[in-house]
C-alpha positions in Angstrom: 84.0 129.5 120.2 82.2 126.4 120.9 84.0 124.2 118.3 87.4 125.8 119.8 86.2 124.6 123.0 85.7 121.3 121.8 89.0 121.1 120.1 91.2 122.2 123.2 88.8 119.6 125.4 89.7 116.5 123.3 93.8 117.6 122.8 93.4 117.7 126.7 91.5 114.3 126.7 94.1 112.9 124.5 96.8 114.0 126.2 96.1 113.0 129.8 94.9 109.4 128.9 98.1 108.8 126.8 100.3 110.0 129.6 98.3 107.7 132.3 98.2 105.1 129.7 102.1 105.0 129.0 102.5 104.3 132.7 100.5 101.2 132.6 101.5 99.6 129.6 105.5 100.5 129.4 106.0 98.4 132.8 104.0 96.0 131.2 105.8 95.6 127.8 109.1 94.8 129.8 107.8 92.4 131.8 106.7 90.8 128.8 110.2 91.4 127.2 108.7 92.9 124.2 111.9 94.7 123.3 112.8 96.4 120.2 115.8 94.3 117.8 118.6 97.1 116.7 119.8 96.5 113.2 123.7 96.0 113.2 124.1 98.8 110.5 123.2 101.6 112.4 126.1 101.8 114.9 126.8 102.0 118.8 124.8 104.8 119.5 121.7 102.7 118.6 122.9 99.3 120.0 122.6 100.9 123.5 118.4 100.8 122.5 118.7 97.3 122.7 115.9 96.1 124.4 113.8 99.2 124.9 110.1 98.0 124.4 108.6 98.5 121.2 104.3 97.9 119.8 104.6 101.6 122.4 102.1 102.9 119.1 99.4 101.8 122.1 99.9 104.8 124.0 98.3 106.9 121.1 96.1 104.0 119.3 93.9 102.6 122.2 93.0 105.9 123.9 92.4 107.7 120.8 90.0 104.7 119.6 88.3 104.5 122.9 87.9 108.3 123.8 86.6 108.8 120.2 83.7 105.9 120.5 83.1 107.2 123.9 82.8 110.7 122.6 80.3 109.3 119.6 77.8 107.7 122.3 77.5 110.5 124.5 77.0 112.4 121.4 80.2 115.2 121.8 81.0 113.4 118.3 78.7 112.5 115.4 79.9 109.1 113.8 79.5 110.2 110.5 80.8 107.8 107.2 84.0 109.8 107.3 84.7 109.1 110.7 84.3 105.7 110.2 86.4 105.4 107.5 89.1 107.2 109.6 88.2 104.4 112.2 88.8 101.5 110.1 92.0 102.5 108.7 93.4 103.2 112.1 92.6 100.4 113.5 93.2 98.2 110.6 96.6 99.5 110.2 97.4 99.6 113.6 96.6 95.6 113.6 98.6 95.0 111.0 101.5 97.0 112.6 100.7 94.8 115.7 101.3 91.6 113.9 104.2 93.1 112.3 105.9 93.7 115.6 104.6 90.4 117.3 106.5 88.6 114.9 109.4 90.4 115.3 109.6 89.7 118.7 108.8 86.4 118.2 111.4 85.3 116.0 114.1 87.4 118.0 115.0 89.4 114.9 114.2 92.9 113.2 112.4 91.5 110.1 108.0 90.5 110.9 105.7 90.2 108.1 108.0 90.0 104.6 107.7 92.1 102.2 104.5 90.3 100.0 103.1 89.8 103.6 102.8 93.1 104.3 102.1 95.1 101.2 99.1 91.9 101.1 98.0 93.2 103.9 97.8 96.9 103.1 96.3 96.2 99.3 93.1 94.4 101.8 93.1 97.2 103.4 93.0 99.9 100.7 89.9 98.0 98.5 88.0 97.8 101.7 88.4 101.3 102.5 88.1 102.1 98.9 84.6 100.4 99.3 83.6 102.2 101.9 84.4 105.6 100.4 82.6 104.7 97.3 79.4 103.4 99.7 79.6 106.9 101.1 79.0 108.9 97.4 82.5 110.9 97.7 84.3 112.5 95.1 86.5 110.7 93.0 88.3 113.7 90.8 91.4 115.1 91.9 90.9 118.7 93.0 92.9 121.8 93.5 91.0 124.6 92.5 94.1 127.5 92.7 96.3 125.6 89.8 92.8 125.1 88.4 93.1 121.3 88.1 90.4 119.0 88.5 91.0 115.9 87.2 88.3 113.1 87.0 89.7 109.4 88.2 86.6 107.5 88.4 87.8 103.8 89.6 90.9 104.6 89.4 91.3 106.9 92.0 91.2 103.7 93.8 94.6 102.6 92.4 95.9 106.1 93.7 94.0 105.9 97.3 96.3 102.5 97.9 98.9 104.7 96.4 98.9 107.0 99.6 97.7 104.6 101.6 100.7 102.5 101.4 103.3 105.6 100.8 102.7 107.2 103.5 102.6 104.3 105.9 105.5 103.3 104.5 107.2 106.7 104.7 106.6 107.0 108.6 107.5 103.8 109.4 110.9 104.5 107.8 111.4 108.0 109.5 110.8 106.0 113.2 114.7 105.8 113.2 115.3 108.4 115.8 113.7 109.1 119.4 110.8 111.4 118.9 111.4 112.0 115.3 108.5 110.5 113.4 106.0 110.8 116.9 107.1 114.7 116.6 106.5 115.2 113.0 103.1 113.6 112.7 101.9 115.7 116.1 103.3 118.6 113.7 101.5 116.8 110.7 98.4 116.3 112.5 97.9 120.0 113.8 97.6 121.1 110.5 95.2 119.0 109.5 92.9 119.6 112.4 93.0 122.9 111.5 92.3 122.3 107.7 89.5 119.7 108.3 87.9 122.7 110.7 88.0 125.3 108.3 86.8 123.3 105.2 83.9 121.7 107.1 84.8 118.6 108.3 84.5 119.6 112.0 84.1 115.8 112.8 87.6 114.5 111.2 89.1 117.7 113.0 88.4 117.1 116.2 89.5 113.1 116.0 92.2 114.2 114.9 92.9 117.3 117.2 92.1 114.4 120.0 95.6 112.6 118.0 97.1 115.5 118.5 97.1 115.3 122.1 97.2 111.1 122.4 100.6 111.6 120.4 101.7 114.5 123.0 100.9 112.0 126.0 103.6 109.3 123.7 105.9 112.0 123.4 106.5 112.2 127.0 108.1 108.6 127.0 109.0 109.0 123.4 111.8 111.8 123.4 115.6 111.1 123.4 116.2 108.8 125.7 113.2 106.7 124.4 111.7 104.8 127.2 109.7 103.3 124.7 109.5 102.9 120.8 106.0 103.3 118.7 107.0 100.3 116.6 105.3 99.4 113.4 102.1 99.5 115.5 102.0 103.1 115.7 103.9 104.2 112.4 102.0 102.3 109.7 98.8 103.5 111.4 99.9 107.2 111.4 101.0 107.1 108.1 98.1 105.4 106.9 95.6 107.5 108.1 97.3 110.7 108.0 96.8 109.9 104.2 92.7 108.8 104.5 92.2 112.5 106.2 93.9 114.2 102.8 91.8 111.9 100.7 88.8 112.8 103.2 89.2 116.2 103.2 90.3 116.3 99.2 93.2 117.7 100.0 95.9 115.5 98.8 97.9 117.5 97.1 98.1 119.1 100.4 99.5 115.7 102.1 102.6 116.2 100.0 103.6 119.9 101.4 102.6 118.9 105.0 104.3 115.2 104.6 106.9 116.7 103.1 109.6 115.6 105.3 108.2 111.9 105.2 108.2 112.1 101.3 112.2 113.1 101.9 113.0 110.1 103.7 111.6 107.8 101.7 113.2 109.4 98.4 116.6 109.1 100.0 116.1 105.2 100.6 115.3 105.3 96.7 117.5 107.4 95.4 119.9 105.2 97.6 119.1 102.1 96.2 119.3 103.8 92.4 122.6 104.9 93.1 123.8 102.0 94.4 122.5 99.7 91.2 123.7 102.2 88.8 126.7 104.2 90.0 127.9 100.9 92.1 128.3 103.7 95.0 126.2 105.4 97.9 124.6 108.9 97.2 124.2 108.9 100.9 126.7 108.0 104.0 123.2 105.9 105.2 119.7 105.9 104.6 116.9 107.1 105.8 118.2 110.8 105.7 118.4 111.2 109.3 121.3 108.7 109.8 123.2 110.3 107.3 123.3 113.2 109.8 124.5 110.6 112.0 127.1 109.4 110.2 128.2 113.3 109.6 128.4 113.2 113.6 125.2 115.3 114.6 123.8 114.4 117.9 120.6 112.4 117.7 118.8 115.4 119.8 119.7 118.4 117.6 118.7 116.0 113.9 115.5 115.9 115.8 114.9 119.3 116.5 116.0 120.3 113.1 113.7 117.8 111.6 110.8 119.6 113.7 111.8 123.0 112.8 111.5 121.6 108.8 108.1 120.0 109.7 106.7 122.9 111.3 107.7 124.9 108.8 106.2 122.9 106.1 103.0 122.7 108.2 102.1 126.2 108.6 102.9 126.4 104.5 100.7 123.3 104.4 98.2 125.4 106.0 97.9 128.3 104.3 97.5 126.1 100.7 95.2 123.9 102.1 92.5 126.3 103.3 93.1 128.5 100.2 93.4 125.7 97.9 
């Protein structure tokens, strides 16, 4: 009862801070004319965003970080090695989102960091949170006890860390195409987790990230169609990223790929795009990622969101149920 206590303190926590928090910083972020750069290829319905004000990732990232170190020196949390893992990739990948986004804005278009720039800075990343995960004496086989595998990496599990490090950033930074959609799904993401880490013992990673839960609800509130303001790489590669630490944390990974699993569908639908494209000489899809393809089909923005949800949810509570029994 107590830990349930605890977890419905911090999604409260989370969520008030974010919501007070959004009201400071979205005034600011206009007057600073941090707007967000709409690609031409996406059509009128988009164009209209113009302008909206992106790096909004802030609403969920700062209180999240500050509640959580708050909650670690008045003792509520214990700053174990895993939360500090959680910590660092967080942050880190929240920074790197930052820069991402400054240099959008800077240079007036929708491209920041290139290509090599950015997958640079997310291979830095992965070896220094590889590091610390070794420093810490955790598991290094691949584990999943009900298709009896268990499968010893040794170093190499670090090759597969950056792997899922880098995938899964990746994958919700390219699902932030429509208003709530990727802030949505990882809240939906996130729940599940919270309530894996709880019932497999990692009571600290479950309440940080029950406390996510409820920083991302807060963002929701100014995120939802019509977006006052966008999370921006800020906030995607740093959900992404350590929505993939807490499977790796947890040693559920496998489970990362049923929860994820509408992520992991919009990212294949850019490949399979791209394949398509170089082999066929045609598209496979109207437009990549999968939700403009609804688009082009002529589904409002609104109801691709909530059947994106729906999907998520679903996948979640299937997430669940493997991931505790796993």
């Amino acid at each position: 009862m107590l830990i349930l206590n605890k977890a419905i303190a911090v999604v409260m926590m989370g969520f008030l801070s974010s919501v007070i928090f959004g009201l400071i910083l979205i005034p600011l972020l206009k007057r600073m004319h941090v707007g967000q750069r709409i690609s031409a290829y996406v059509g009128e319905n988009h164009r209209k965003k113009e302008g909206t004000p992106t790096m909004g990732g802030l609403i969920f990232i700062v209180p999240t970080a500050i509640i959580t170190l708050v909650l670690t020196a008045l003792g509520y949390l214990e700053m174990t090695d895993d939360l500090k893992i959680v910590l660092v990739v967080f942050i880190g990948y929240a920074l790197l989102g930052f820069l991402d986004d400054y240099l959008s804005i800077k240079h007036k278009e929708n491209d920041g960091l290139t290509t090599a720039q950015k997958f640079l800075g997310q291979l830095i990343m992965a070896i220094i949170v590889f590091y610390l995960y070794m420093k810490g004496n955790n598991e290094t086989s691949l584990v999943v006890s009900t298709l009896h595998i268990n499968i010893e990496m040794g170093w190499f599990y670090g090759v597969f860390l950056l792997f899922l490090l880098i995938g899964s950033s990746n994958a919700v930074n390219l699902t932030d195409g429509l208003d709530g959609l990727a802030g949505g799904l990882s809240a939906i993401a996130f729940i599940a987790f919270s309530l894996i880490s709880m019932m497999v013992g990692f009571q600290e990673i479950g309440l940080f990230t029950f406390l996510l839960v409820g920083c991302l609800l807060g963002f929701l509130v100014y995120n939802t169609h019509p977006a006052k303001v966008f999370m921006g790489d800020t906030g995607s590669l740093s959900l992404g990223a350590v929505m993939a630490v807490i499977a790796i944390l947890v040693h559920r990974e496998i489970t990362l790929l049923v929860v994820a699993f509408v992520f992991v569908i919009e990212t294949l639908s850019v490949i399979l795009q791209v394949f398509w494209i170089k082999v066929f000489h045609k598209k496979l899809f109207l437009m990549t990622p999968l939700h403009h393809h609804f688009e082009k089909l002529g589904w409002q923005e609104t109801d691709i969101v909530k059947l994106f949800w729906v999907v998520g949810l679903v996948l979640a509570m299937g997430g669940i149920y493997f991931g505790i029994w796993m």
